[in-house]
VOFITOR-476982 format. One record per residue (C-alpha): residue number from 0; residue in one letter; z, x, y. Coordinates in pm, 1 decimal. Example, Ala and Ser with C-alpha at 12.3 -4.5 7.8 and 13.67 -1.06 7.14 Angstrom:
BEGIN
+-----+---+----------+----------+----------+
|   k | r |        Z |        X |        Y |
+-----+---+----------+----------+----------+
|   0 | a |    780.0 |   1230.0 |   -450.0 |
|   1 | s |    714.0 |   1367.0 |   -106.0 |
+-----+---+----------+----------+----------+
END
This chain:
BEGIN
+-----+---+----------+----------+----------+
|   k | r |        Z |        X |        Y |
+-----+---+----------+----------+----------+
|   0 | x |    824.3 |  -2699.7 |  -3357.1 |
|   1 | x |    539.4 |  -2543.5 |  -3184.2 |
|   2 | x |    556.1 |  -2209.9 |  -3036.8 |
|   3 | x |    390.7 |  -1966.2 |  -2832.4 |
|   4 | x |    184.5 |  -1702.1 |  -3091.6 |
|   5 | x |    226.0 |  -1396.9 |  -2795.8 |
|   6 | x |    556.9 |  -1342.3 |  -2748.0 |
|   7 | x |    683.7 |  -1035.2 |  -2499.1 |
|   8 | x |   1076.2 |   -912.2 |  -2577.6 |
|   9 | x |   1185.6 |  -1087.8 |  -2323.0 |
|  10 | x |   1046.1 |  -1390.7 |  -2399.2 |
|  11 | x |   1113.4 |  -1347.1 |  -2765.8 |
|  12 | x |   1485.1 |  -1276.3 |  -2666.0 |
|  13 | x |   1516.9 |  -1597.6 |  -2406.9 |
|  14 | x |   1309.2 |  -1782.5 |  -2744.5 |
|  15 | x |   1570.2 |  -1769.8 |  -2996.1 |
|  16 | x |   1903.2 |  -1668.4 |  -2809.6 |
|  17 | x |   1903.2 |  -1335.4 |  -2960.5 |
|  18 | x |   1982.9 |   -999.6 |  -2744.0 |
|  19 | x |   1678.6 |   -765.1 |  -2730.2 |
|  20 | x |   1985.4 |   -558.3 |  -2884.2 |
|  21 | x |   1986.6 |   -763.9 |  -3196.4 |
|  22 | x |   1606.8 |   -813.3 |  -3261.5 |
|  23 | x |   1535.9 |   -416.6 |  -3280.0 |
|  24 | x |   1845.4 |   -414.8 |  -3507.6 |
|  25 | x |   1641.2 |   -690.5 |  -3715.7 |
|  26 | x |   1321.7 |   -456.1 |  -3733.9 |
|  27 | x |   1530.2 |   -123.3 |  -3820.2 |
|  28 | x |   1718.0 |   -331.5 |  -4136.6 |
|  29 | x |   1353.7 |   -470.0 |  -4229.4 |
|  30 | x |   1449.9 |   -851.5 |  -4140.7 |
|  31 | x |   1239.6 |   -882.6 |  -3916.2 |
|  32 | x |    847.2 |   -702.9 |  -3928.5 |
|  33 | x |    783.0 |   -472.4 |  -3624.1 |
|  34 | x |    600.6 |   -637.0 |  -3351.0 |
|  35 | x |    237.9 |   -560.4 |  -3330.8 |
|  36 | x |    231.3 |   -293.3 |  -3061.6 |
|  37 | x |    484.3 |    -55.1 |  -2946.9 |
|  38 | x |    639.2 |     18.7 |  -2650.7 |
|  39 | x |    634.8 |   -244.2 |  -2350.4 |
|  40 | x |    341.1 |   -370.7 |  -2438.6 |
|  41 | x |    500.3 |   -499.9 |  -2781.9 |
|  42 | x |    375.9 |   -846.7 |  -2868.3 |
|  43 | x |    563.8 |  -1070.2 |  -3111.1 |
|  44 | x |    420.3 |  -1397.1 |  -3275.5 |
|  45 | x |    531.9 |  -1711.8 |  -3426.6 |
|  46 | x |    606.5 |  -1587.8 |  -3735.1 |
|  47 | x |    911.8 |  -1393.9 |  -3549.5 |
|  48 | x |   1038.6 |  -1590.8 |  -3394.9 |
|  49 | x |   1086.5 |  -1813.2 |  -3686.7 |
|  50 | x |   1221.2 |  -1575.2 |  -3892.2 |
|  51 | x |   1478.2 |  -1517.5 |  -3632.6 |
|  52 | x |   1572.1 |  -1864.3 |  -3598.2 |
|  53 | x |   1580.0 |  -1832.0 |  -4010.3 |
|  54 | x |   1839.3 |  -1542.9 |  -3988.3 |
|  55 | x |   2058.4 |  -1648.6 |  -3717.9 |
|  56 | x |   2084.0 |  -1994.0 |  -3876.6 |
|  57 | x |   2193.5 |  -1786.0 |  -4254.0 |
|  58 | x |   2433.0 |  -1567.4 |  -4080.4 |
|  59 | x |   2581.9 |  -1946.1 |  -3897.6 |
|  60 | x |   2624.2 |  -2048.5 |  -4248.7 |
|  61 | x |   2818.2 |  -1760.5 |  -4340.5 |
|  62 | x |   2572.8 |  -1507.1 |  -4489.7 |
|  63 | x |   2608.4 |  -1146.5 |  -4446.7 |
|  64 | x |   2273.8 |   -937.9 |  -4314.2 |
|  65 | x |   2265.2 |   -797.6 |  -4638.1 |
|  66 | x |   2303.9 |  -1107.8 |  -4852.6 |
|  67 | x |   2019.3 |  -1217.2 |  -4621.4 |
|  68 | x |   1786.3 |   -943.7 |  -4680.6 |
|  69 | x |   1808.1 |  -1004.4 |  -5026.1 |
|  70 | x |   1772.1 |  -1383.6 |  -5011.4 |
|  71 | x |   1416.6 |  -1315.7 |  -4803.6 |
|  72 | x |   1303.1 |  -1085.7 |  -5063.5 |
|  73 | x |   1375.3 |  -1256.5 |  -5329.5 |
|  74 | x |   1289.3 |  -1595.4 |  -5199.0 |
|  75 | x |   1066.7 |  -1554.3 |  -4858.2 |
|  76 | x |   1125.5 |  -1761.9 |  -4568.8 |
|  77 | x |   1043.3 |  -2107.8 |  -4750.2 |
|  78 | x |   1240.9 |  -2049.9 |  -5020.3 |
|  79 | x |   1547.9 |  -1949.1 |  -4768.6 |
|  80 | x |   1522.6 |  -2279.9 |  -4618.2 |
|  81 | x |   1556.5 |  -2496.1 |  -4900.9 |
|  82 | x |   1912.0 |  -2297.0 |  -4960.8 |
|  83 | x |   2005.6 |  -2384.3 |  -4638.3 |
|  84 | x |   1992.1 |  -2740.7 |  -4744.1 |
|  85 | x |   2304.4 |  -2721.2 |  -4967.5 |
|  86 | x |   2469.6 |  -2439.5 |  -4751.2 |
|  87 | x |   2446.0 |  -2674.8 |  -4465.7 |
|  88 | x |   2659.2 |  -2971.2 |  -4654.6 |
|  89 | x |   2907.9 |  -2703.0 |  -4788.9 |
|  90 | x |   2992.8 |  -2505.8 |  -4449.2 |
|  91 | x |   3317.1 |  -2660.2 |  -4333.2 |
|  92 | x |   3641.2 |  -2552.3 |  -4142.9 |
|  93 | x |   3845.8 |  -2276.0 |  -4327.5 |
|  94 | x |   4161.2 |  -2466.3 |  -4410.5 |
|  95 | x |   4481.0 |  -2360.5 |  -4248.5 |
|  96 | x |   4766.2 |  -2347.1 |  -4518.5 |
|  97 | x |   4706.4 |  -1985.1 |  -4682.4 |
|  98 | x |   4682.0 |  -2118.8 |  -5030.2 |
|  99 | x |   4425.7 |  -2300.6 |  -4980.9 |
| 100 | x |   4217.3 |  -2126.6 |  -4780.1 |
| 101 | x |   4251.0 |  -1810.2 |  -5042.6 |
| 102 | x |   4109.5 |  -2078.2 |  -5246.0 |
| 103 | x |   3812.2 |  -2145.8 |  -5050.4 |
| 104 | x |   3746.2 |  -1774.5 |  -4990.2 |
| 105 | x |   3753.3 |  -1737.5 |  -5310.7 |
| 106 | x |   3487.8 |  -2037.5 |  -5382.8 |
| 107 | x |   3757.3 |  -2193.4 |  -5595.0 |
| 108 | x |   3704.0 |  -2507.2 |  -5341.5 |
| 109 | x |   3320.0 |  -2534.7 |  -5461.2 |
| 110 | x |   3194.7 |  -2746.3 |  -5741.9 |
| 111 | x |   3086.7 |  -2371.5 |  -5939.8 |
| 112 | x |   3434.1 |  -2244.2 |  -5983.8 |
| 113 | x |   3415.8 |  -1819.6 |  -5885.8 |
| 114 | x |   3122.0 |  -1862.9 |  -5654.4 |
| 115 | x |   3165.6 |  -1865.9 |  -5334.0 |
| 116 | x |   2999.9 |  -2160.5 |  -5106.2 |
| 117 | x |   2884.9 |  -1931.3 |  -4824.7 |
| 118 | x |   2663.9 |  -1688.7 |  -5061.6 |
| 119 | x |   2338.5 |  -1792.3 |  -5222.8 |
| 120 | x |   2322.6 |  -1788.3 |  -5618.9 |
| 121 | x |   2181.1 |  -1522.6 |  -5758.5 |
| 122 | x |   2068.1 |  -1324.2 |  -5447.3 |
| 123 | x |   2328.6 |  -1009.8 |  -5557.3 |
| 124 | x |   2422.2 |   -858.3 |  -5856.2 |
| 125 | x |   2805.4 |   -973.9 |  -5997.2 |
| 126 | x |   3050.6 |   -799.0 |  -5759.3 |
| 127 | x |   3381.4 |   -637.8 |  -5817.6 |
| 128 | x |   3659.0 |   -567.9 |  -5594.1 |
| 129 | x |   3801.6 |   -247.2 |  -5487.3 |
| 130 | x |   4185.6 |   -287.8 |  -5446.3 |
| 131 | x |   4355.3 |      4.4 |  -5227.2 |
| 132 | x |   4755.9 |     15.9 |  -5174.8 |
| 133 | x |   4822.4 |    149.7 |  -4859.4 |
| 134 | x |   5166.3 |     34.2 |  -4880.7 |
| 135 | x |   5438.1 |   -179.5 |  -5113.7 |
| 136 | x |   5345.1 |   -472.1 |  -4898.0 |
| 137 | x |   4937.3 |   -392.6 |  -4751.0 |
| 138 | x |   4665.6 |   -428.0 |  -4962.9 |
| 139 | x |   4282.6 |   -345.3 |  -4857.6 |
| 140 | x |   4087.6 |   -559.7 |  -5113.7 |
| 141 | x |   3687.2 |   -441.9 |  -5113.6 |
| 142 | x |   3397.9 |   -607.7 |  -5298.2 |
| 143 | x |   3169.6 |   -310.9 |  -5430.7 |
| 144 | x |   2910.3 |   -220.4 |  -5425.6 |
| 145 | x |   2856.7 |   -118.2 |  -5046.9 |
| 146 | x |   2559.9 |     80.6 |  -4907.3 |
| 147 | x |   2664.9 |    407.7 |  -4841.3 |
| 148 | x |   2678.8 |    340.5 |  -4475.9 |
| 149 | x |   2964.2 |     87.6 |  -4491.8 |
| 150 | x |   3128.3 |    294.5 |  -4763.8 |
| 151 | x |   3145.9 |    575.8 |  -4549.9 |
| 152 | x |   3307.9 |    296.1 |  -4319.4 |
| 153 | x |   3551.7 |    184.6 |  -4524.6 |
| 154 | x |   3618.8 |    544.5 |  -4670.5 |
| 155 | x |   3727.4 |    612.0 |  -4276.9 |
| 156 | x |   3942.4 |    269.3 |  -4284.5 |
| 157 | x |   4168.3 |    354.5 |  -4562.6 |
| 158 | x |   4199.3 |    722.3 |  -4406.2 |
| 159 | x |   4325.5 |    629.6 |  -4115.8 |
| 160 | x |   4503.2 |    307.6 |  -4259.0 |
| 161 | x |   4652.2 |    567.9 |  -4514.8 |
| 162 | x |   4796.2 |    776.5 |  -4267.1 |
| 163 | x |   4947.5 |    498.3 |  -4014.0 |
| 164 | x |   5168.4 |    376.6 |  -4330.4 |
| 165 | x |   5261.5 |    713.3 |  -4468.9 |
+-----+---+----------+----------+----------+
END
């Protein structure tokens, strides 16, 4: 696919059906490299565009931004696209009964039984859950670790989840 190597926002936005929004979000969580200038006269190349074709096609196949981060770090842009491969043949409709689609949150639906089919092997250390009561009958179930941003999140969740069931 052959693309223009001097990209404005705009035309970086209209490129790969991203909000201006989203890109600068990108650049602040280090997805995406800061365009060569500043200001209005920033200019964007090929190689962003790609990579934001790259990350909006993960985050289709059910990656999280952070998962994704760590995927391009570990494995750079090539190496991301060759996981798509198998992502690609795994994604599928969440099933409707609840049993089964437990299962298939769970990964129990994959050939690897535990791993999940919408995260990339080895791109994250083992996690744990995080199970919170906030009632007989509620349950807030968390996989840890977080970044202390989303902790501070959740930590505001189960405070105010806390005191609508007490």
């Amino acid at each position: 696919m052959l693309y223009e190597d001097d990209l404005d926002l705009d035309l970086l936005e209209r490129s790969s059906g991203l909000p201006a929004r989203t890109i600068r979000y990108y650049i602040t969580r280090g997805l995406l490299s800061e365009a060569d200038q500043k200001g209005r006269s920033a200019r964007y190349g090929r190689g962003h565009l790609e990579r934001l074709l790259l990350i909006r096609e993960l985050k289709e196949a059910g990656l999280s931004l952070d998962e994704i981060g760590l995927g391009l770090k570990k494995y750079g842009d090539d190496g991301m696209r060759k996981q798509l491969g198998p992502m690609r043949t795994e994604r599928e409709k969440p099933p409707d009964d609840a049993l089964a689609y437990a299962r298939w949150a769970q990964g129990s639906a994959t050939k690897e039984p535990g791993r999940s089919s919408r995260s990339l092997p080895a791109t994250q250390p083992e996690a744990t859950w995080k199970r919170t009561v906030l009632s007989p009958d509620v349950e807030l179930h968390v996989r840890q670790p977080l970044d202390s941003r989303t902790q501070k999140k959740v930590d505001e969740l189960v405070r105010k989840a806390e005191d609508i069931f007490s």
